[in-house]
C-alpha positions as CSV (number, residue, x, y, z in Angstrom):
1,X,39.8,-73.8,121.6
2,X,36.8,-72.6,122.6
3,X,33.5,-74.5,123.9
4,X,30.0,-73.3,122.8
5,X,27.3,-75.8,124.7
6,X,23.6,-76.0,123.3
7,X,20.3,-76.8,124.3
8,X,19.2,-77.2,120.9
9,X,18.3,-80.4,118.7
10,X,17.8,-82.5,122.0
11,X,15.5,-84.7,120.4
12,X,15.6,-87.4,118.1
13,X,13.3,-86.6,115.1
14,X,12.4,-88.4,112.0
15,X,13.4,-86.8,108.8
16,X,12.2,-87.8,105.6
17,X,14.0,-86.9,102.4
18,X,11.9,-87.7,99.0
19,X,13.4,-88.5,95.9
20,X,13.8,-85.2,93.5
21,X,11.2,-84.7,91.2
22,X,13.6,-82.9,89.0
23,X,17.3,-84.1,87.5
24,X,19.7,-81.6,89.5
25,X,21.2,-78.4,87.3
26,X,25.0,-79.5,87.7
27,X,27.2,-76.8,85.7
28,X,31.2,-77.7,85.5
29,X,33.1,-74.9,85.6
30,X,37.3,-74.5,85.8
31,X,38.4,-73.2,88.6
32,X,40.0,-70.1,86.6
33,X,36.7,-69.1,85.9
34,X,35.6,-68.9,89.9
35,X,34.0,-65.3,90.1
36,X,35.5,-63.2,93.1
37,X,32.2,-60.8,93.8
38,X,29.3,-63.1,92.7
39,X,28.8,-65.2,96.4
40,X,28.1,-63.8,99.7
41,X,28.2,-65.0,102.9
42,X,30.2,-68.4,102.2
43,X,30.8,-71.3,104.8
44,X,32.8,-74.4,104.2
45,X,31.4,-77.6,105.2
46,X,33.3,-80.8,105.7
47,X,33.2,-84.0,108.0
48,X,33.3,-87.8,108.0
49,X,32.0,-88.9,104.7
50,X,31.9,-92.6,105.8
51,X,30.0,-94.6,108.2
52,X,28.0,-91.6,110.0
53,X,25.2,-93.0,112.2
54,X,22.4,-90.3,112.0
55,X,20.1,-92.5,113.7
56,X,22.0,-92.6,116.9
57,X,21.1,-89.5,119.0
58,X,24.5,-87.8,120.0
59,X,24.9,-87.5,116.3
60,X,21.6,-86.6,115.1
61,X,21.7,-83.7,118.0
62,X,25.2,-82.3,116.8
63,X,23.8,-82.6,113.3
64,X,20.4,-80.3,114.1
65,X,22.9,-78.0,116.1
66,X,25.3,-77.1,113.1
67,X,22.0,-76.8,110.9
68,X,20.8,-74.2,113.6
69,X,24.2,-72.6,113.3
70,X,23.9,-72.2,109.3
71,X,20.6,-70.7,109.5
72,X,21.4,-68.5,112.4
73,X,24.7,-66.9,110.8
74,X,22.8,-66.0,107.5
75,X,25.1,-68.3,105.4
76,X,24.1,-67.0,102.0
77,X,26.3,-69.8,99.6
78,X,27.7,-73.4,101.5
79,X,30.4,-74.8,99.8
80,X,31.8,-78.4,99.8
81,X,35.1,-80.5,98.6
82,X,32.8,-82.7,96.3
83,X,32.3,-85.6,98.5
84,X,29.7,-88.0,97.1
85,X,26.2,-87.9,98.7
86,X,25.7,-90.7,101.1
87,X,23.1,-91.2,104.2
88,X,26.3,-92.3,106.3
89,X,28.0,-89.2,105.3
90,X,27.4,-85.9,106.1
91,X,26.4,-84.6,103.0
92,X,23.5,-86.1,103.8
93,X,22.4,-83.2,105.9
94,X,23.0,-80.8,102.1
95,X,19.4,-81.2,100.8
96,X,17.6,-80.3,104.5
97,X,20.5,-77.5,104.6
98,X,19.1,-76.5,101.2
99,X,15.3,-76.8,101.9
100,X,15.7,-75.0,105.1
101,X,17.8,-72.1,104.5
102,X,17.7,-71.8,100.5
103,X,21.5,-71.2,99.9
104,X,23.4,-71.6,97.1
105,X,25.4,-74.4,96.6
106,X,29.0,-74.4,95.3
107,X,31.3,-77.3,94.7
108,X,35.4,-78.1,94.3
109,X,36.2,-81.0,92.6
110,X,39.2,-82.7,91.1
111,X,39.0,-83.3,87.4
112,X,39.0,-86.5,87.4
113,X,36.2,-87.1,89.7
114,X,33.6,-85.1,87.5
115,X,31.8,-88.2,86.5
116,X,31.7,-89.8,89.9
117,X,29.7,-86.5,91.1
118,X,27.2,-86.2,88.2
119,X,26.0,-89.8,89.2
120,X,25.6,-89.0,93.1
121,X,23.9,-85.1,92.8
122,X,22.5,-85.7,89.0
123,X,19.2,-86.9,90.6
124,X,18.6,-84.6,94.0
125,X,17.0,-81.9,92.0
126,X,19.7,-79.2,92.8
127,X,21.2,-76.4,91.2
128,X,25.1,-76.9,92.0
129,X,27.8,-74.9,90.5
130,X,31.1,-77.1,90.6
131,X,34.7,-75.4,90.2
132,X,37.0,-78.2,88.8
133,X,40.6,-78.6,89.9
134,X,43.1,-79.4,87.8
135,X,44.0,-83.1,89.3
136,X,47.9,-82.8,88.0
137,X,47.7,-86.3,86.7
138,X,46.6,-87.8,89.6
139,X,49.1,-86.0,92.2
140,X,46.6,-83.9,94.2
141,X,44.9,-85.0,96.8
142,X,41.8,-84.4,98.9
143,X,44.0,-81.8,101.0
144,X,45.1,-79.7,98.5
145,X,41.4,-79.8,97.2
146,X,40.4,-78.8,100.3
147,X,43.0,-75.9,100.5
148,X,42.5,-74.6,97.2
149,X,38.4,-74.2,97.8
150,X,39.4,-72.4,100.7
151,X,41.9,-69.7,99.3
152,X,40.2,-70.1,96.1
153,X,36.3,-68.5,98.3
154,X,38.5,-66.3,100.5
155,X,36.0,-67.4,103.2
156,X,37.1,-67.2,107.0
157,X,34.7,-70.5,108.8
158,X,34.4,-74.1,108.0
159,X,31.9,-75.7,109.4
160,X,33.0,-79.4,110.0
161,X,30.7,-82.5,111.8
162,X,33.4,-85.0,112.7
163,X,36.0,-85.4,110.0
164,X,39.3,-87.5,109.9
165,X,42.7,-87.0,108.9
166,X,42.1,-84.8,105.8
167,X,40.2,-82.3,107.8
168,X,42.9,-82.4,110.5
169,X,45.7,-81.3,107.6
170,X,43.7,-79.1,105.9
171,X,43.1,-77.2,109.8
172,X,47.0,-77.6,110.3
173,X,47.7,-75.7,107.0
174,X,45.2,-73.1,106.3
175,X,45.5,-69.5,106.0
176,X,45.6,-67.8,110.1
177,X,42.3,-65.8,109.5
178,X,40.6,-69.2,108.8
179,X,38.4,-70.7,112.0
180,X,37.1,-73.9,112.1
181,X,33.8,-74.8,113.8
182,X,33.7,-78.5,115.0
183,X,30.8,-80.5,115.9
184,X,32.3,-83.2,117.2
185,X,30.3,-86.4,115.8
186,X,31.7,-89.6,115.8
187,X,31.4,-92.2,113.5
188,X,31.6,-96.2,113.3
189,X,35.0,-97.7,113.1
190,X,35.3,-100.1,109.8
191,X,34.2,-103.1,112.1
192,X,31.1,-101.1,113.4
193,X,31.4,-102.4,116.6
194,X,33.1,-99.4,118.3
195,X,33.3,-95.5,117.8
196,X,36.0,-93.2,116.1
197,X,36.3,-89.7,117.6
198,X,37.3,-86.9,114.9
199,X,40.9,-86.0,114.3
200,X,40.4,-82.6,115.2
201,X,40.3,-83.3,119.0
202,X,43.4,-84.1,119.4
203,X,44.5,-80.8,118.7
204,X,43.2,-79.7,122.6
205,X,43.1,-76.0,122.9
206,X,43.7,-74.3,119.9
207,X,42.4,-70.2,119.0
208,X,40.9,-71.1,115.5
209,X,39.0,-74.2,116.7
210,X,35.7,-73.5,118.3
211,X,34.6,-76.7,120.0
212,X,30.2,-77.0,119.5
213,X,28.7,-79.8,122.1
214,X,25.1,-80.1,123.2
215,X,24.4,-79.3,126.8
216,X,23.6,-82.9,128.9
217,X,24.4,-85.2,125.7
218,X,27.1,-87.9,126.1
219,X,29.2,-89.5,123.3
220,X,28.8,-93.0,122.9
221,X,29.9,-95.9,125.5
222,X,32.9,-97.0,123.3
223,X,36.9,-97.0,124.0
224,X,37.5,-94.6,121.4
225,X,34.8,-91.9,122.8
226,X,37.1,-92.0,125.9
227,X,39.6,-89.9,123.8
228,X,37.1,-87.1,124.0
229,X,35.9,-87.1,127.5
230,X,39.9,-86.9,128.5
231,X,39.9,-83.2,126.9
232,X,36.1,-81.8,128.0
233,X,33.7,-83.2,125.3
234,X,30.5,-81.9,127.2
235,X,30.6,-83.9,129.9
236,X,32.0,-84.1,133.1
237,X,35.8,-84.7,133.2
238,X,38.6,-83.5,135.7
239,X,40.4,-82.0,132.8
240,X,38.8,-78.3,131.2
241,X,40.2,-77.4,127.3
């Protein structure tokens, strides 16, 4: 695992997101039809799609510093597992990714769930481009959704801000050439009185996880943030990844 600090996206800033004046361009595609040459320059992007506080500063800094990274690394096309769009999610963060950076924006999503996604995107005046797994009558999973965009791209990062257990098995079983990029936001627990550290983390030291923190910012005063200060989250700690 390796550590890359930051000194950007100290500061707290406001960010204002106005409702589309345009119904998105959704096209459904099967995944058969998923062209091999048309996309450049893909990155994968995952996290916690629950109960993401953007207003509290450690995550609001991670958030601006894997923003910086997409529009530093000339991502051309970002690609997501269809999760729904929700401000305590982070595809909240798509639309500024979007404005900011102008990429194109590809989708996997199973079957079934082609309904629940023209409701959430069908009024952020996007074009999307969604490849639809078969669902095998229910059978797959998020994981195997996850795996299959992945092999399906060919692409070699995901970028990932927190994420729970179906990031963790997606890490443990994807191709060797993959790397994942972790920003490691937390997120509230389902009681919202404490903090839930990503999944990733407990992998320690690992050579296709690269570790993002922001130089001088602390994770939150909880007993589940002590999970990451035990393996180096930034901060001073007796023990180095």
């Amino acid at each position: 695992l390796k550590r890359i600090t930051s000194n950007q996206g100290t500061a707290m800033s406001e960010v204002a997101i106005q409702e589309a004046v345009r119904p998105s361009k959704l096209t459904f595609r099967p995944l058969k039809q998923y062209p091999s040459d048309v996309y450049d320059h893909i990155l994968h992007y995952k996290g916690f799609a629950l109960r993401m506080d953007f207003q509290n500063p450690h995550t609001w800094q991670l958030a601006q510093s894997c923003m910086n990274h997409m529009k530093e690394s000339g991502c051309a096309t970002l690609a997501w597992d269809g999760d729904s769009y929700s401000e305590e999610s982070f595809t909240w963060l798509i639309p500024q990714i979007v404005e900011a950076t102008g990429v194109k924006l590809i989708a996997f999503l199973l079957d079934i769930h082609q309904e629940r996604f023209q409701k959430s995107w069908g009024h952020m005046g996007m074009d999307v481009t969604i490849y639809l797994v078969p669902s095998d009558g229910g059978k797959s999973d998020f994981t195997y959704l996850g795996l299959t965009a992945i092999r399906t791209t060919g692409a070699n990062c995901v970028l990932s801000l927190g994420g729970g257990q179906v990031v963790m098995q997606e890490f443990q079983h994807a191709p060797r050439h993959v790397r994942y990029l972790l920003w490691p936001a937390h997120r509230r627990t389902p009681c919202k009185s404490e903090w839930e550290a990503p999944k990733l983390l407990e992998i320690g030291g690992h050579e296709r996880l690269d570790l993002y923190v922001i130089q001088d910012s602390q994770v939150p005063e909880t007993p589940d943030a002590r999970i990451a200060e035990e393996i180096d989250f930034g901060i001073e700690s007796p023990t180095a990844v």
